[in-house]
LOMIKE-520285 format. One record per residue: residue in one letter; z, x, y of N, C-alpha, C in turn. Coordinates in steps of 0.2 Angstrom, whole numbers, plus 5000, padded with zeros to 4 digits. Example, Ala and Ser with C-alpha at 12.3 -4.5 7.8 and 13.67 -1.06 7.14 Angstrom:
// residues 2
A503950664972503950624978503950664984 S503550644989503650684995503950645000 
// end
This chain:
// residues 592
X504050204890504450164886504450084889 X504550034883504549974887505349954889 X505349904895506049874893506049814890 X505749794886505849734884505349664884 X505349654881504649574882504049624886 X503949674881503049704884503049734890 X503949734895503749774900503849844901 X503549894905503549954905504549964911 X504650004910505150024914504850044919 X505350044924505250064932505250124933 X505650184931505550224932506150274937 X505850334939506450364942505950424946 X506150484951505850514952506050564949 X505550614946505550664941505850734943 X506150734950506650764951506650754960 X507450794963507650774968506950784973 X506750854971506350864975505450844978 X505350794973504950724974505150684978 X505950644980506150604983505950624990 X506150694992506350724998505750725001 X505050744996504550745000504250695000 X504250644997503950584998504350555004 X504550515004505150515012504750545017 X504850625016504650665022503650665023 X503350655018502750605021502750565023 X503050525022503250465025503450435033 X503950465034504450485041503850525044 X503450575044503250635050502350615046 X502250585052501450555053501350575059 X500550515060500350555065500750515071 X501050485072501550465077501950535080 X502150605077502450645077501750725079 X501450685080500750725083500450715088 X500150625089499850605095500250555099 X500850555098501250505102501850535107 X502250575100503050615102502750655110 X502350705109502250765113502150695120 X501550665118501450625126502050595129 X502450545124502950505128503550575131 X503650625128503950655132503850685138 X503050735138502850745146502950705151 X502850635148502650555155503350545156 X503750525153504550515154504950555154 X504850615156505350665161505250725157 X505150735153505050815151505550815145 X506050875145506650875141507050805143 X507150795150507550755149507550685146 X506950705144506650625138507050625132 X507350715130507650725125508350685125 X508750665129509350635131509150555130 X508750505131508750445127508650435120 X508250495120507750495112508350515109 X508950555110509350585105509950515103 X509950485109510350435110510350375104 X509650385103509250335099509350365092 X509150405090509250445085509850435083 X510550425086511150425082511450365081 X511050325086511450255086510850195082 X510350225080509850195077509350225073 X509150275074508650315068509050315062 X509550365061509950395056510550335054 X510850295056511150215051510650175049 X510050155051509650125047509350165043 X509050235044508950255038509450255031 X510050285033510650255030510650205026 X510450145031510450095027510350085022 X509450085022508850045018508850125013 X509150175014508950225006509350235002 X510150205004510650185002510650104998 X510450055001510050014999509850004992 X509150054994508550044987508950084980 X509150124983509550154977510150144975 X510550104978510950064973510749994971 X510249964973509849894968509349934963 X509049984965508350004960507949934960 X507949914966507449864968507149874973 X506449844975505949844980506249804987 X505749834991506049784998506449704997 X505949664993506249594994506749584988 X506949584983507349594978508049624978 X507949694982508649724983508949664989 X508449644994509049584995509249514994 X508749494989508949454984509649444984 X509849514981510449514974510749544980 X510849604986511549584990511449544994 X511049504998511349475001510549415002 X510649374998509949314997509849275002 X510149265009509849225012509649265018 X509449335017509149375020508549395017 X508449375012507849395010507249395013 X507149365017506549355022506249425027 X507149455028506949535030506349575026 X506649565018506149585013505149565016 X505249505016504449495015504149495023 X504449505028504449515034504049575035 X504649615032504249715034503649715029 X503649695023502949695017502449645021 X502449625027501749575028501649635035 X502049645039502049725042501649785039 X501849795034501449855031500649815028 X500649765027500049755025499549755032 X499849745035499449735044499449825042 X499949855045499749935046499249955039 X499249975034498649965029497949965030 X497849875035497149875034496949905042 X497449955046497349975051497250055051 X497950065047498150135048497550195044 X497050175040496850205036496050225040 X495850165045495450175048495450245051 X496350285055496250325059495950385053 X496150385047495750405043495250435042 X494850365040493850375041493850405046 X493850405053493850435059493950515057 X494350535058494750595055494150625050 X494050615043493450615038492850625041 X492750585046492050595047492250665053 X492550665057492650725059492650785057 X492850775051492950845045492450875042 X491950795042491250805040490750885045 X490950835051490650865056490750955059 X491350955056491551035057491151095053 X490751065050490351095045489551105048 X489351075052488851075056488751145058 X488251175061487951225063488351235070 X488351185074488851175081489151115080 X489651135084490251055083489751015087 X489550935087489350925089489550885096 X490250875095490550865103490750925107 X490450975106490351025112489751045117 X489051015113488751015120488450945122 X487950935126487550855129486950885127 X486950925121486050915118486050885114 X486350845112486150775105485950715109 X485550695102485150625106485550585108 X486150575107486650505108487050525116 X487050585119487250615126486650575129 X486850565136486750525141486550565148 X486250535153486450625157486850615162 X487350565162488050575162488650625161 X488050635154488550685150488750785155 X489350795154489650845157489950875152 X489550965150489851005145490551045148 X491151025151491651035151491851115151 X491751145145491751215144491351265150 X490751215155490351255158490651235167 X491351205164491551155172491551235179 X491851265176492051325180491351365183 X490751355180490151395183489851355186 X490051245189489651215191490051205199 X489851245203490351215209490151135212 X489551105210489551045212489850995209 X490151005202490650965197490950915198 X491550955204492050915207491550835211 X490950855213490750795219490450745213 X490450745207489950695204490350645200 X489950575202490450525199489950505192 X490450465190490350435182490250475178 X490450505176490050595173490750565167 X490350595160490950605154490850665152 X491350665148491150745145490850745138 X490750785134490350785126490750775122 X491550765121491750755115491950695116 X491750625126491950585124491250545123 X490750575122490150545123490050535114 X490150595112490350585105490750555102 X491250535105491850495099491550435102 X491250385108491150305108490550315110 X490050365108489150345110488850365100 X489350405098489050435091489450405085 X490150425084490650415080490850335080 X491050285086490950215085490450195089 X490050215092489350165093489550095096 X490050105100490450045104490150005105 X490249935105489849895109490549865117 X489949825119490249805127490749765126 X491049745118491749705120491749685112 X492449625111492449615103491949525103 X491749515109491349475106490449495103 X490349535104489749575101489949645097 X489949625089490449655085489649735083 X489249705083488649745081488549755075 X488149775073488049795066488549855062 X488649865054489149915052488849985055 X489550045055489350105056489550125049 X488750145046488850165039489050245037 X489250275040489650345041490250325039 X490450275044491250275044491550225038 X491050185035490850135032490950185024 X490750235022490650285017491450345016 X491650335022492250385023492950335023 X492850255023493150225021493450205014 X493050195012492750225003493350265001 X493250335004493350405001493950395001 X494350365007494850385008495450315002 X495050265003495350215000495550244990 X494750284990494850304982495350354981 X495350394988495850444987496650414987 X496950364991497450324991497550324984 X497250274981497150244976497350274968 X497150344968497250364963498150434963 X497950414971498950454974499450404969 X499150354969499850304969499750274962 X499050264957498850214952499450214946 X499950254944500250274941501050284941 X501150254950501550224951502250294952 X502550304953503050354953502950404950 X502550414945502250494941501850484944 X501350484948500750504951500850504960 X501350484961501650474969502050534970 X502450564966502650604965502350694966 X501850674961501650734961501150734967 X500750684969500450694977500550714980 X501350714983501750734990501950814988 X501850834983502050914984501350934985 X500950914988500050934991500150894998 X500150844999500250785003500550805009 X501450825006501750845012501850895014 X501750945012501750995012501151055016 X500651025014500051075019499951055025 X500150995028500250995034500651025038 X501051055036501551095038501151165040 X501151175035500651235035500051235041 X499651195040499151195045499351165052 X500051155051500451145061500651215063 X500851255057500951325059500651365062 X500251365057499451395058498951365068 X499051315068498851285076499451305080 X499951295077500451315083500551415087 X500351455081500251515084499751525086 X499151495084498751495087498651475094 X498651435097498951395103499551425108 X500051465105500451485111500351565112 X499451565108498951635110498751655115 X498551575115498151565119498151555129 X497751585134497851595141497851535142 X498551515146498651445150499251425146 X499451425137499651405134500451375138 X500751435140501451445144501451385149 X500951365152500751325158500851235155 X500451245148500451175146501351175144 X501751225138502251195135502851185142 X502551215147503151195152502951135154 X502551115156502351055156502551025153 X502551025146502850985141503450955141 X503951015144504751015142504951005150 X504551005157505151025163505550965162 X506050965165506450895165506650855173 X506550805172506450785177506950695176 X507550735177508250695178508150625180 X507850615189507850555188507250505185 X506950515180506650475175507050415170 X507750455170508250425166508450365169 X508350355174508650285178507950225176 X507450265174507050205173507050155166 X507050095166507050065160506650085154 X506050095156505450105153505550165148 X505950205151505950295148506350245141 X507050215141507150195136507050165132 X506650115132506350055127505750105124 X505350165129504850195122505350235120 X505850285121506050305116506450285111 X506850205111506950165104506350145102 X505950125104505350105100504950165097 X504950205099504750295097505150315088 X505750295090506350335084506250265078 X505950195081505950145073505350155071 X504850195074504250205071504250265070 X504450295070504650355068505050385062 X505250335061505850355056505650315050 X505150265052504950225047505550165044 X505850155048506250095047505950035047 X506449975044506449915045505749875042 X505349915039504949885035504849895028 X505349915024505549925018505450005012 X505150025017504750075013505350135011 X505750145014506150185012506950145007 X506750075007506950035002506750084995 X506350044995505850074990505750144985 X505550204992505550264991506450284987 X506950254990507450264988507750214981 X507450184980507750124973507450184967 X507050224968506750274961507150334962 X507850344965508150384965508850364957 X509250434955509750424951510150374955 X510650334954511250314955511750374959 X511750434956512250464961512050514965 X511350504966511050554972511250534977 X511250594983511550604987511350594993 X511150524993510650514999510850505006 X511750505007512150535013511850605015 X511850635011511550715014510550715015 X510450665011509850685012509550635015 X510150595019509850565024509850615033 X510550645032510250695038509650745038 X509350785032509050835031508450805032 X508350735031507650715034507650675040 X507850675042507950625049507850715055 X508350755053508150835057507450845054 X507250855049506650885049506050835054 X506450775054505650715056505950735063 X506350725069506450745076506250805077 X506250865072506050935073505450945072 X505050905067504150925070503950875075 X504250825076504050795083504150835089 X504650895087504650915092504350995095 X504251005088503851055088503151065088 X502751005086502150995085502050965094 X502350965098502350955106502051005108 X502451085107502051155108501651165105 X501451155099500651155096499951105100 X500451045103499751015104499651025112 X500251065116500151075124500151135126 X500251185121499951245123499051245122 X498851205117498151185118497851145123 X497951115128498051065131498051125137 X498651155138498751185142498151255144 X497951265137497151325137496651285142 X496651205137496051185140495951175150 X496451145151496651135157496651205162 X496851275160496751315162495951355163 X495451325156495051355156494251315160 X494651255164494251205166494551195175 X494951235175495451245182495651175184 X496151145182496151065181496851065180 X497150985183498151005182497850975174 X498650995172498750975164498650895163 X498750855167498950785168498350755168 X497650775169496950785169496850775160 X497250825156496650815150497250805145 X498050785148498450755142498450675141 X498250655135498150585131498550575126 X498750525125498850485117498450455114 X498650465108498450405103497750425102 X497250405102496550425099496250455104 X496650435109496050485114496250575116 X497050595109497250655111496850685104 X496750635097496550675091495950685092 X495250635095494850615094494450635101 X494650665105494450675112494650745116 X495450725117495450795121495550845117 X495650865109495950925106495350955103 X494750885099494350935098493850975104 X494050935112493650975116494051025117 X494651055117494951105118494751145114 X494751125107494651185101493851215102 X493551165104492751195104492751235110 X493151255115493151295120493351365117 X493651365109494151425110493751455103 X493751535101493351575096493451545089 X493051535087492951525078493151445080 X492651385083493051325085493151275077 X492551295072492351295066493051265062 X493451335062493851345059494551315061 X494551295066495051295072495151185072 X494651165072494351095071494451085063 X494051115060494551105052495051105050 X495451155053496351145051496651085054 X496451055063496751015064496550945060 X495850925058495850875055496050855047 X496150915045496550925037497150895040 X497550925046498350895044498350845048 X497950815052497650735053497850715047 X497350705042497150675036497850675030 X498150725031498550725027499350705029 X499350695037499950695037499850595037 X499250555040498950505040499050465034 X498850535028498450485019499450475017 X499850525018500350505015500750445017 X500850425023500950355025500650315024 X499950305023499650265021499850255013 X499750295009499750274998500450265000 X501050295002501750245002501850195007 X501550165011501450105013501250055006 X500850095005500350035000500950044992 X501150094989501550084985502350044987 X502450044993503050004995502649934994 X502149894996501949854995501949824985 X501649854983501349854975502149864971 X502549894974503349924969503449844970 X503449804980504049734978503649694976 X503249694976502949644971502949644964 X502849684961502949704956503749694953 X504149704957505049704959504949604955 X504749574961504749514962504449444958 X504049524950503849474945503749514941 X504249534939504249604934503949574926 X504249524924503849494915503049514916 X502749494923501949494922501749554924 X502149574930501549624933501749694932 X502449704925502749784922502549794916 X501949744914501449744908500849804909 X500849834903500349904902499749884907 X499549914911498949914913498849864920 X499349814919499349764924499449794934 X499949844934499949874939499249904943 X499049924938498349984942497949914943 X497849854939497449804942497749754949 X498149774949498549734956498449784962 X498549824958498449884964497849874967 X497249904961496449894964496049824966 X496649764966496449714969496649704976 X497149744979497449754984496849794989 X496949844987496649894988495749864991 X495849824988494849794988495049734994 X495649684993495549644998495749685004 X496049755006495949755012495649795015 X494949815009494449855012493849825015 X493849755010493349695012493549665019 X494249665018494549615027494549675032 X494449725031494349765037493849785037 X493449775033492549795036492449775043 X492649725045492549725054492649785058 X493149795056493249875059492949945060 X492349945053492049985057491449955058 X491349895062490749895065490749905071 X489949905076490249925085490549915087 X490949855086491549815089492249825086 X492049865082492949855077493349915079 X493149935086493949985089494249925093 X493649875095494449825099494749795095 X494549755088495249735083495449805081 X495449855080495849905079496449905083 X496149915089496549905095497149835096 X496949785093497249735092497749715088 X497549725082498049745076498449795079 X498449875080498949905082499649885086 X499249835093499649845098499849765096 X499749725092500149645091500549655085 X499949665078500249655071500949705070 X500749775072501449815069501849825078 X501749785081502249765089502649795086 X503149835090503949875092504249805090 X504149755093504649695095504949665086 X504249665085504349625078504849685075 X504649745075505149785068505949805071 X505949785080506649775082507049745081 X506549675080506949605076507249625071 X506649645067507049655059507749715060 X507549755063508249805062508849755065 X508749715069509449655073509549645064 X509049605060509249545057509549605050 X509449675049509449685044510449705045 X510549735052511149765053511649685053 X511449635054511849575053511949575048 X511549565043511649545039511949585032 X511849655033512349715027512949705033 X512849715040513549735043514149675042 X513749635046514249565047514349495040 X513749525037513849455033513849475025 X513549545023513949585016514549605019 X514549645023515149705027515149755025 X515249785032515049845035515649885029 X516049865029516749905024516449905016 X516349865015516149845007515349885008 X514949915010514149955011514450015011 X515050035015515050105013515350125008 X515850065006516050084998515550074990 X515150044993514550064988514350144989 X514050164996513850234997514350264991 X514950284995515650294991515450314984 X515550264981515450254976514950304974 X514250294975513750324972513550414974 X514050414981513950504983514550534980 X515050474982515650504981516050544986 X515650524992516150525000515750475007 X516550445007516650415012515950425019 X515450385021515150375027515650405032 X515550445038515850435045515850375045 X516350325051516650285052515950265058 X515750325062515250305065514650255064 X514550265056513950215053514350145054 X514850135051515150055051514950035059 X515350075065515150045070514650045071 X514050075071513350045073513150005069 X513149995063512849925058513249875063 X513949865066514149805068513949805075 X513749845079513949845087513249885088 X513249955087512949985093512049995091 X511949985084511249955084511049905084 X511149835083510949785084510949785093 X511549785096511349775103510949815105 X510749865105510249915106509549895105 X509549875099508849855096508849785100 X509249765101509049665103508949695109 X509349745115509349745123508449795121 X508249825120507649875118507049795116 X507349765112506649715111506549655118 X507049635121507049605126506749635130 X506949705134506549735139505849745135 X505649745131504749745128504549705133 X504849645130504749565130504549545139 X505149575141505049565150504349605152 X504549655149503849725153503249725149 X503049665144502649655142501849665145 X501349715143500949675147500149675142 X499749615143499449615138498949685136 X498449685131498149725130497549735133 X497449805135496649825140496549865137 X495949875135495649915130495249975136 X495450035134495050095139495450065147 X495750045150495950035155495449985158 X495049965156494349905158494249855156 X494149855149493949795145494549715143 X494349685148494949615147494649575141 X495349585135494949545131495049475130 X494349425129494349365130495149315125 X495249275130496049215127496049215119 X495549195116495749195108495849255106 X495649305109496049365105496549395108 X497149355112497549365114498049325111 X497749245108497949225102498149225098 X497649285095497649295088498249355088 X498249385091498649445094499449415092 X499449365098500149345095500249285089 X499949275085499849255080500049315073 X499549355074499949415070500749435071 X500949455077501449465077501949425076 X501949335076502449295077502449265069 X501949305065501949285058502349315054 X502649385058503149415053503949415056 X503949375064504449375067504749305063 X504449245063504649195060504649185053 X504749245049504449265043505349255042 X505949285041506649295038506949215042 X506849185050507149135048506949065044 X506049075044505749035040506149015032 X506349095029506449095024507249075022 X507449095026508249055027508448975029 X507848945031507848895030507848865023 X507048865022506948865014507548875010 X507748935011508448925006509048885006 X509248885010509648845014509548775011 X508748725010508448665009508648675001 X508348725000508448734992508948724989 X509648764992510348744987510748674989 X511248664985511648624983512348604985 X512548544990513348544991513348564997 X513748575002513848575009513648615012 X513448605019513048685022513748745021 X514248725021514848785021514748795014 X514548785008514748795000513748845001 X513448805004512748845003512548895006 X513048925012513248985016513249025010 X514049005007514449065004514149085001 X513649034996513249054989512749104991 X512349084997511849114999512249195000 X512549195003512849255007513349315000 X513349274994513649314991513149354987 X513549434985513149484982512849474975 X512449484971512349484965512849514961 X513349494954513949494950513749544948 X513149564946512949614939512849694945 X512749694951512749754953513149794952 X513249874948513649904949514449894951 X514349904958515249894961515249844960 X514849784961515349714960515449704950 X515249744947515549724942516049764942 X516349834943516949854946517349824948 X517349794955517749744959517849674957 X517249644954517249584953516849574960 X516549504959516349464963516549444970 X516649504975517149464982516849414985 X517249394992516949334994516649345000 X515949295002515549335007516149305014 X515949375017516549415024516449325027 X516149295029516049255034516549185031 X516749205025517149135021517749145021 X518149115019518949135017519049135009 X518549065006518749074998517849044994 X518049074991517349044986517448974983 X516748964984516748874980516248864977 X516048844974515548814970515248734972 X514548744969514248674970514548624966 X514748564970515148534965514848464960 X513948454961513548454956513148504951 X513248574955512748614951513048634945 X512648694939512948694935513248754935 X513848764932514548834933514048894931 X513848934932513448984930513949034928 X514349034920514749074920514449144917 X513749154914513749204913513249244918 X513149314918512849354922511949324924 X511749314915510949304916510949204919 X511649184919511449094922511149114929 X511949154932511749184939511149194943 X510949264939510249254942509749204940 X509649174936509249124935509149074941 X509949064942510048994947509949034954 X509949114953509649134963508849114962 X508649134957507849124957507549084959 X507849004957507548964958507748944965 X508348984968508348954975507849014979 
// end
C-alpha cells in the first residue's frame, strides 16, 4: 500500500518472531566465536566472567534498552528517531551509519575467506592438511605427523600447512601494504557471491529480512551444537575447556582485563551504531521490548559462552594430539577461523564433514550481521528522505547502488596486499574508542538532556510496565562513566597497529587509520554545531529548541510538549515564525 504522494509504507515485522531473530543475527556473530572464547582464556579464565558480567548490566542490557526502545517508539531509522526526540543529537545517528559503512566494506571480506574455504572442503583432501601442494615451501611442517618426528622440536622457521595455506595459497600475501600485488581472483568471485547473496536477504526490505533470519539465524545454532558434541568427544577435549575457564583471580587487578571486556560487551551486543534502532522501529508500538530485551541479551552472553567449549575442547584435541601446551595453538580473530581450527579439524575422522559445518556457521552467523548492517544503513536513509526513496522500485536501486559502491571501494582488499588494509580498517575505522564515544554521547543525551524519567515513561507507556529504576541510573551515571573511564584507558594503552607481530606499517597508513576513525568521532559534535549555526534567537532559546522532543510523537501528544530537562521554561524564537501547527513544526526542524 501506498502512504501517500506515491510513497510505499514502511512496514512492520510480520510477526514477533521475526523481530527476535533478526536481533539475534545480529547480536551473536563471529565475535562470539573467535574472540569471546580467547579474551577469556588470556584474562583469567572464569574470572574474566566477573568484569564481563559487570559490563553486561551496567552497559550491554541499558543500551540495548535504549536504542530498541527507541526505534520502536519513533518507527524511524538511526538518524531520524533522533531527529524528533532529541535534534541536536542527531549526529549520534550519522555517526554509528558511517561506522557501519566502514564494517560493510570490511566485514564481508571475512565472508569470501570463509566461501572459499567451503569451496575447498569439497576437494579430494583438505588442502591445508598436508605440504604436498605447490604453494607449501619446505618450511612447511605437517603438524598431524609432529608426534612421529622426534627432531621437530630442534627446527627453526618451520610453518605448518594450514598456515602455509591460508597466506601462501588463499591470500597470496605480499611483503607489506605498499606492494598491493595483483587481484586474487578466487576470492574476487566469492565476493560476488556473497554480496548477491546479501543483497537479495534484504532487497525487499522487512518482508524479505524477515523471512531470511529464520534460515540465517538459526542453522548456526545447530551447526555450534553439532561441533560442540563433537569436540567435547574428543581426547584432550577436558584439557582444553579447563583451560578455558580456570580462574585466575589476580588478573582482575589488571586494567587491561577490563577495558577488553567493555569493549567485548559494545561489540557484542551491537550497540551504539544504530542497528538495533532500526531492527526495533519495524516493531508494533506495544511490543514488549522490556522482556525481549533480557531474552536476547541471555541468549548473545550464553553462546559466547558456550561456543568457548566448542572451540577449546578442539583446540584442546589439537594441542593434545601434537603434545604441545594449549597456549601453543590458541588464537583469535583469523588466525583461530582460518588457521588453528581447520588444522585441528583435519587431524580428526571424516575432517570433510567436520570443516564443512564449521565454515557454514562461519558464513552464516557472518552474512547475518552483514545484510542488517547494510539494511540499518538503506532503512535511515531512506527514513531521511522518505518522498524520494519510499517510491516503488526506488529502494532496491539504492540498495544495489550501495552494494556496488562498496564492492568496487574494497576491491583493494582482495588483492596481495589487501589483508593489511583489512587489518587497517578493522582495528582504526570500527575502533572500541569511536563506538564508546557514542555510547557517552547517546546516554547524555536520552538521559540528561530528554530524561532519564520521561524515557521510561515512554517504555511505560508502550509495555505497560515501569523499567527497573536501575536503567534510569545507568543512562545517568553508571554507563557513561564507564564508557568514558573504558575509552580513555584505550586511549592511554594504545598501541599502534603490527600486522602478524612483524610487519610495521609505513606513517601514512597510520594516517589514514586515524583519519577513519576521527571521521565518525567528530561526526555528532560536528553536527551540533551545524545546528546550533542553523537556528535562530539566543544560544539559550537555540538549546531549548534544539533539545526538545518532536509534538506529534505518541506520549508527547498525550502529555503535551514538555520542556527540555536542562531549561526552566519554553521560549520561542523571537524572529522566527510560531509554528502552531504539527506539520509547521516538523518542517522548521528539517530545515534546521
Amino acid at each position: 500500500m501506498d502512504g501517500g504522494r506515491g510513497e510505499q509504507e514502511r512496514g512492520h515485522w510480520a510477526s514477533k518472531l521475526e523481530f527476535l531473530l533478526a536481533v539475534a543475527g545480529d547480536v551473536v556473530g563471529l565475535g562470539n566465536v573467535w574472540r569471546f572464547p580467547y579474551l577469556c582464556y588470556r584474562n583469567g579464565g572464569g574470572a574474566f566472567l566477573v568484569p564481563y558480567l559487570v559490563f553486561v548490566v551496567t552497559c550491554g542490557v541499558p543500551l540495548f534498552l535504549l536504542e530498541t526502545a527507541m526505534g520502536q517508539y519513533t518507527n524511524e531509522g538511526s538518524i531520524t528517531s533522533w531527529r524528533r526526540m532529541c535534534p541536536l543529537f542527531e549526529g549520534i545517528g550519522y555517526a554509528g551509519q558511517l561506522i557501519l559503512v566502514y564494517s560493510c566494506m570490511s566485514y564481508i571480506i571475512i565472508l569470501a575467506w570463509a566461501l572459499y574455504y567451503l569451496y575447498n572442503c569439497f576437494s579430494k583432501e583438505l588442502p591445508w592438511a598436508s605440504c604436498e601442494n605447490i604453494w607449501n615451501t619446505d618450511a612447511c611442517v605437517d603438524l598431524d605427523k609432529r608426534n612421529h618426528s622426534s627432531n621437530w622440536t630442534t627446527l627453526q622457521n618451520t610453518s605448518s600447512a594450514a598456515t602455509e595455506f591460508w597466506e601462501r595459497h588463499v591470500l597470496s600475501i605480499s611483503p607489506g601494504l605498499e606492494q598491493l600485488g595483483s587481484v586474487r581472483w578466487p576470492l574476487l568471485v566469492c565476493l560476488v557471491i556473497m554480496w548477491v547473496i546479501c543483497y537479495f536477504c534484504i532487497w525487499k526490505g522487512v518482508r524479505s529480512t524477515g523471512k531470511a533470519v529464520y534460515f540465517t539465524a538459526t542453522f548456526p545454532y545447530l551447526m555450534l551444537l553439532v561441533l560442540l558434541v563433537r569436540g567435547v568427544s574428543l581426547p584432550g577435549a577436558m584439557e582444553g575447556i579447563i583451560f578455558y575457564l580456570y580462574p585466575d583471580p589476580a588478573r582482575l587487578s589488571d586494567p587491561q582485563v577490563w577495558l577488553e571486556a567493555g569493549s567485548q560487551i559494545i561489540f557484542s551486543y551491537s550497540v551504539c551504531v544504530g542497528i538495533l534502532i532500526v531492527l526495533g522501529s519495524y516493531n508494533q508500538y506495544n511490543n514488549n521490548c522490556y522482556r525481549d530485551c533480557f531474552q536476547l541479551c541471555v541468549l548473545n552472553s550464553g553462546t559466547s559462552f558456550v561456543a568457548g567449549f566448542a572451540v577449546f575442547s578442539v583446540l584442546g584435541f589439537m594441542a593434545h594430539e601434537q603434545g604441545v601446551p594449549i597456549a601453543e595453538v590458541a588464537e583469535s580473530g583469523p588466525g583461530l577461523v582460518f588457521i588453528a581450527y581447520p588444522q585441528a579439524v583435519a587431524m580428526m575422522p571424516l575432517p570433510h564433514l567436520w570443516a564443512s559445518c564449521f565454515f557454514i556457521m562461519i558464513i552464516l552467523l557472518g552474512m547475518d550481521t552483514q545484510f542488517l548492517a547494510i539494511e540499518s544503513i538503506i532503512t535511515s536513509v531512506s527514513d531521511l528522505f522518505p518522498s524520494v526513496l519510499r517510491r516503488p522500485g526506488r529502494r532496491e536501486l539504492v540498495l544495489l547502488l550501495f552494494c556496488i559502491a562498496c564492492f568496487l571501494a574494497q576491491l583493494v582488499m582482495v588483492t596481495e596486499g589487501g589483508m593489511y588494509l583489512f587489518q587497517l580498517f578493522d582495528y582504526y575505522a570500527s575502533n572500541g574508542t569511536c563506538v564508546l564515544l557514542l555510547a557517552v554521547f547517546q546516554t547524555i543525551g536520552l538521559g540528561w538532556v530528554f530524561g532519564a524519567d520521561r524515557y521510561n515513561d515512554i517504555i511505560e507507556d508502550m509495555v505497560g510496565t515501569r523499567p527497573n529504576p536501575w536503567f534510569k541510573y545507568c543512562w545517568l551515571f553508571f554507563t557513561p562513566l564507564l564508557a568514558l573511564g573504558t575509552c580513555v584507558m584505550s586511549l592511554v594503552d594504545f598501541q599502534p597497529l603490527v600486522f602478524n607481530r612483524t610487519y610495521v606499517y609505513p606513517g601514512w597508513a597510520y594516517v589514514l587509520g586515524w583519519l577513519l576513525a576521527g571521521s565518525s568521532i567528530i561526526t555528532t559534535p560536528l553536527v551540533m554545531l551545524f545546528k546550533l549555526s542553523r537556528a535562530r534567537g539566543s544560544l539559550s532559546q537555540r538549546l531549548t529548541f534544539l533539545c526538545r522532543p518532536d509534538d506529534d510523537l505518541p506520549l508527547m501528544k498525550k502529555q503535551g510538549v514538555e520542556v527540555c530537562p536542562l531549561n526552566s521554561e519554553p521560549q520561542r524564537y523571537p524572529d522566527a515564525p510560531d509554528p502552531s501547527t504539527e506539520t509547521e513544526m516538523r518542517m522548521l526542524r528539517r530545515q534546521i
